[in-house]
N, CA, C and O atoms as CSV, one atom per row, in Angstrom:
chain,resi,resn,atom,element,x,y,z
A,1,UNK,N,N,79.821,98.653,104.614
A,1,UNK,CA,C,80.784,98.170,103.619
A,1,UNK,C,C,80.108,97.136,102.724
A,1,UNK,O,O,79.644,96.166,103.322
A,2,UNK,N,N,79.969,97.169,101.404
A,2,UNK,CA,C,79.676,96.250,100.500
A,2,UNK,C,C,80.572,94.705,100.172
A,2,UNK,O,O,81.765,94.672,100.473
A,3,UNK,N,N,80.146,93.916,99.772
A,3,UNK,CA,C,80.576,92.276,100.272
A,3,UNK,C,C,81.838,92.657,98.816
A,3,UNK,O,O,83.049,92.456,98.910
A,4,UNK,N,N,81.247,93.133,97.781
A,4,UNK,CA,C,82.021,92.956,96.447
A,4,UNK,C,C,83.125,94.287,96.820
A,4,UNK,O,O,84.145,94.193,96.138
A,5,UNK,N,N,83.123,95.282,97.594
A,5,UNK,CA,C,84.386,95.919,97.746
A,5,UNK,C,C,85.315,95.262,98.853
A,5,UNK,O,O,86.512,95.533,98.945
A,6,UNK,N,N,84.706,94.447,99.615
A,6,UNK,CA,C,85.332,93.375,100.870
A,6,UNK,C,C,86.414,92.543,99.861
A,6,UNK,O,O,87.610,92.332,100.060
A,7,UNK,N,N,85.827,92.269,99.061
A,7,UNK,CA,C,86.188,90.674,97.778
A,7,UNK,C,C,87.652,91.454,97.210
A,7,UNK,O,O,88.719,90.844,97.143
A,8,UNK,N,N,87.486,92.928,96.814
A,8,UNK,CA,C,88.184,93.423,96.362
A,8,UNK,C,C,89.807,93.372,97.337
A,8,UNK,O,O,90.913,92.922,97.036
A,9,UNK,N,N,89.227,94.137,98.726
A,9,UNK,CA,C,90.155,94.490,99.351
A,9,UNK,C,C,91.065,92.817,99.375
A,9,UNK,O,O,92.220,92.557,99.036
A,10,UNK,N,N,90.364,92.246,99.725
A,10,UNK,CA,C,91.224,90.709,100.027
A,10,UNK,C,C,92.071,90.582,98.790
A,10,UNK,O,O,93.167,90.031,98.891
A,11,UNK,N,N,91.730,90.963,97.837
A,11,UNK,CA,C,92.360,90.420,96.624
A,11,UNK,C,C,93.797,91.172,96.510
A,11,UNK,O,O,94.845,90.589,96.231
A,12,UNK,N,N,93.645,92.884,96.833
A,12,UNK,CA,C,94.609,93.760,96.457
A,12,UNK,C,C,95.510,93.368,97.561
A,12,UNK,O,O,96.700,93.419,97.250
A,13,UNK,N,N,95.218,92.934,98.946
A,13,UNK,CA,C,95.730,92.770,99.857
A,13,UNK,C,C,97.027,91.463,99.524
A,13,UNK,O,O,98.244,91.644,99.580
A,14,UNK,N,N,96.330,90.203,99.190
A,14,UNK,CA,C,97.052,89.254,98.911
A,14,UNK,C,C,98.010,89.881,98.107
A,14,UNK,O,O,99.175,89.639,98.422
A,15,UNK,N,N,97.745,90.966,96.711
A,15,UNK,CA,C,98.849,91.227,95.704
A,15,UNK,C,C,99.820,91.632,96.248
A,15,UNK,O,O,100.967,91.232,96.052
A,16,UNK,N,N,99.345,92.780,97.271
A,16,UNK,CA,C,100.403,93.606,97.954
A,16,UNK,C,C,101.422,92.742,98.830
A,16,UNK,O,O,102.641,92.898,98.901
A,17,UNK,N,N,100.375,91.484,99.692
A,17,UNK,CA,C,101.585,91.031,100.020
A,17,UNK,C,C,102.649,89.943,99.289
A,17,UNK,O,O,103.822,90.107,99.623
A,18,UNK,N,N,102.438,89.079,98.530
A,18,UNK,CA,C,103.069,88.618,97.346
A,18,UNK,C,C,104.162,90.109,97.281
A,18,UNK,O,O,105.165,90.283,97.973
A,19,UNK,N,N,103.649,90.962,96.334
A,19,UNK,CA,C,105.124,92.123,96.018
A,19,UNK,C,C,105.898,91.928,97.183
A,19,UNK,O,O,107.008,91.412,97.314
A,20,UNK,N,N,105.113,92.437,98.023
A,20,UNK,CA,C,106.198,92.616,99.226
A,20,UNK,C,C,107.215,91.495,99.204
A,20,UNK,O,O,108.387,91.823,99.391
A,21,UNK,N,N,106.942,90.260,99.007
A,21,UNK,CA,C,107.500,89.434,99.615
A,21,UNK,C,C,108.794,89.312,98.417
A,21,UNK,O,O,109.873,88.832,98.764
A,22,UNK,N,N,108.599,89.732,97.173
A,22,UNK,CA,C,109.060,89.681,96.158
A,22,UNK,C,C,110.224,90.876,96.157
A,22,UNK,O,O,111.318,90.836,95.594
A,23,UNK,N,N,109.828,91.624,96.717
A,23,UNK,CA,C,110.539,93.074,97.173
A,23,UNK,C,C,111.505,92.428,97.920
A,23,UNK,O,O,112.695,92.413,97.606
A,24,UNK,N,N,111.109,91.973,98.750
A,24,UNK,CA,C,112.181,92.165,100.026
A,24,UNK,C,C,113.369,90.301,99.606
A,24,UNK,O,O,114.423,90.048,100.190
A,25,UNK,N,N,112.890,89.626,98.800
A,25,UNK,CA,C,113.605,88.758,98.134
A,25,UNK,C,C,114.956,89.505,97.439
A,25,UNK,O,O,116.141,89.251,97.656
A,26,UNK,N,N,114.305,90.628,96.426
A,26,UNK,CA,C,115.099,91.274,96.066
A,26,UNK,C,C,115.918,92.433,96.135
A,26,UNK,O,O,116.499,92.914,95.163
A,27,UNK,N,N,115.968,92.978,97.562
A,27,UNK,CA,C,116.695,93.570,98.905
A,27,UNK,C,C,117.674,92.642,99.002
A,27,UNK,O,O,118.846,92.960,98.800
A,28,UNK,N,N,117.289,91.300,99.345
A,28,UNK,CA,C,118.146,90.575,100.107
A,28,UNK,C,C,119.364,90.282,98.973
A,28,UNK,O,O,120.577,90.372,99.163
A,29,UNK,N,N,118.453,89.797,97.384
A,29,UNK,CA,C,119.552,89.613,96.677
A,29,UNK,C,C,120.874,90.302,96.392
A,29,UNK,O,O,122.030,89.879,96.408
A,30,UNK,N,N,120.280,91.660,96.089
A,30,UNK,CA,C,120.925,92.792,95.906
A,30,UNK,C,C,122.123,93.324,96.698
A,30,UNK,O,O,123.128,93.870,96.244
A,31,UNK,N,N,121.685,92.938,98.529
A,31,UNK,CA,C,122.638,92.792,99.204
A,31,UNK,C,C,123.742,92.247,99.388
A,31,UNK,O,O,124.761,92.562,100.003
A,32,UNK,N,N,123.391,91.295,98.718
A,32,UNK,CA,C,124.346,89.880,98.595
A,32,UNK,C,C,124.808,89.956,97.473
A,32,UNK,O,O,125.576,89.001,97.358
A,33,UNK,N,N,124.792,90.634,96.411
A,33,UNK,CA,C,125.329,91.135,95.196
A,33,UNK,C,C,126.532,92.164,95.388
A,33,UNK,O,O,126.276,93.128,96.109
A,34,UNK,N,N,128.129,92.068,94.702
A,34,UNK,CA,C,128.540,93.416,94.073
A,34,UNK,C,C,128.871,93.712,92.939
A,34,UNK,O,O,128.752,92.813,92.106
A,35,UNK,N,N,129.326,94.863,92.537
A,35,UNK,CA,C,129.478,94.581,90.815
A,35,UNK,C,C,131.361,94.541,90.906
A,35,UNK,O,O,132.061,95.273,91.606
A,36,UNK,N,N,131.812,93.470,89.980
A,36,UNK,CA,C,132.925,93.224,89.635
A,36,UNK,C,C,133.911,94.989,88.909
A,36,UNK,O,O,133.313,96.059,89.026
A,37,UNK,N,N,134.947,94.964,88.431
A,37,UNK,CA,C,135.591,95.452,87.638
A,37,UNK,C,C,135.114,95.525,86.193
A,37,UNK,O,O,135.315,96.446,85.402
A,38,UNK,N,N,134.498,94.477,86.006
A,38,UNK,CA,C,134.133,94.633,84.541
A,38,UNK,C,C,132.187,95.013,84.411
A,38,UNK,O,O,131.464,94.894,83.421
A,39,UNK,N,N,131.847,95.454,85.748
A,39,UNK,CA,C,130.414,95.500,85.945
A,39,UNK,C,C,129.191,94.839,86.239
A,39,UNK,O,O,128.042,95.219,86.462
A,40,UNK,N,N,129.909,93.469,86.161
A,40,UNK,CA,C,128.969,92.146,86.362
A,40,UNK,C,C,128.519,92.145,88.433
A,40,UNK,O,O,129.056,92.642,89.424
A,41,UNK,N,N,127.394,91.369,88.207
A,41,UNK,CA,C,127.073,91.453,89.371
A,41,UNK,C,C,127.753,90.119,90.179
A,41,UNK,O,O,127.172,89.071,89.895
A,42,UNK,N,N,128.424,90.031,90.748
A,42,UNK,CA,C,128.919,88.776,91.872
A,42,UNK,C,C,128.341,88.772,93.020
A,42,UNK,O,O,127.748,89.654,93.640
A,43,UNK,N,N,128.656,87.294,93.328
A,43,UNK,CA,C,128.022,86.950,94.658
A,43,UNK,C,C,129.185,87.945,95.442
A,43,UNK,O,O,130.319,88.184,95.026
A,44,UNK,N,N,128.529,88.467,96.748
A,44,UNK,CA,C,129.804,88.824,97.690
A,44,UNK,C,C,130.749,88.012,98.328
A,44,UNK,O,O,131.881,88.383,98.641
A,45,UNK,N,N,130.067,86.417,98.599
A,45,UNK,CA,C,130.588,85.833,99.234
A,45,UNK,C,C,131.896,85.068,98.293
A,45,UNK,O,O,132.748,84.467,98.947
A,46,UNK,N,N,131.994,85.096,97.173
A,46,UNK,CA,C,132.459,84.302,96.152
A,46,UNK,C,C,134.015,85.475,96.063
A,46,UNK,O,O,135.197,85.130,96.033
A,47,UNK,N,N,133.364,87.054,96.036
A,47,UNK,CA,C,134.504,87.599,96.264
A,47,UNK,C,C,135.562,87.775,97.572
A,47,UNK,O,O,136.775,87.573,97.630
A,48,UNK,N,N,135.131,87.982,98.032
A,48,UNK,CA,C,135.418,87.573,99.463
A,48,UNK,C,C,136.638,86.094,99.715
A,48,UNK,O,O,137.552,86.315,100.510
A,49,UNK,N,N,136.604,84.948,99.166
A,49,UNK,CA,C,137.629,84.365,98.760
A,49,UNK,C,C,138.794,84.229,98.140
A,49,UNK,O,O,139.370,83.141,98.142
């Protein structure tokens, strides 16, 4: 294995996990999101009251 495709992998690796983490932020939001009557996105918990 070459040192400069090593350099690489670390790099794509970090990106991938960053997305991920960015991904699954926005899973969670989404979950916690519904859309109103008029289409807007609400908290669930806000409807729920």
């Amino acid at each position: 294995m070459q040192a400069r495709g090593f350099s690489h992998d670390e790099k794509m690796a970090a990106i991938n996990a960053k997305n991920q983490k960015d991904n699954i932020y926005l899973q969670w939001k989404l979950s916690n999101m519904t859309v109103d009557k008029n289409g807007n996105a609400v908290a669930k918990t806000q409807e729920q009251q």
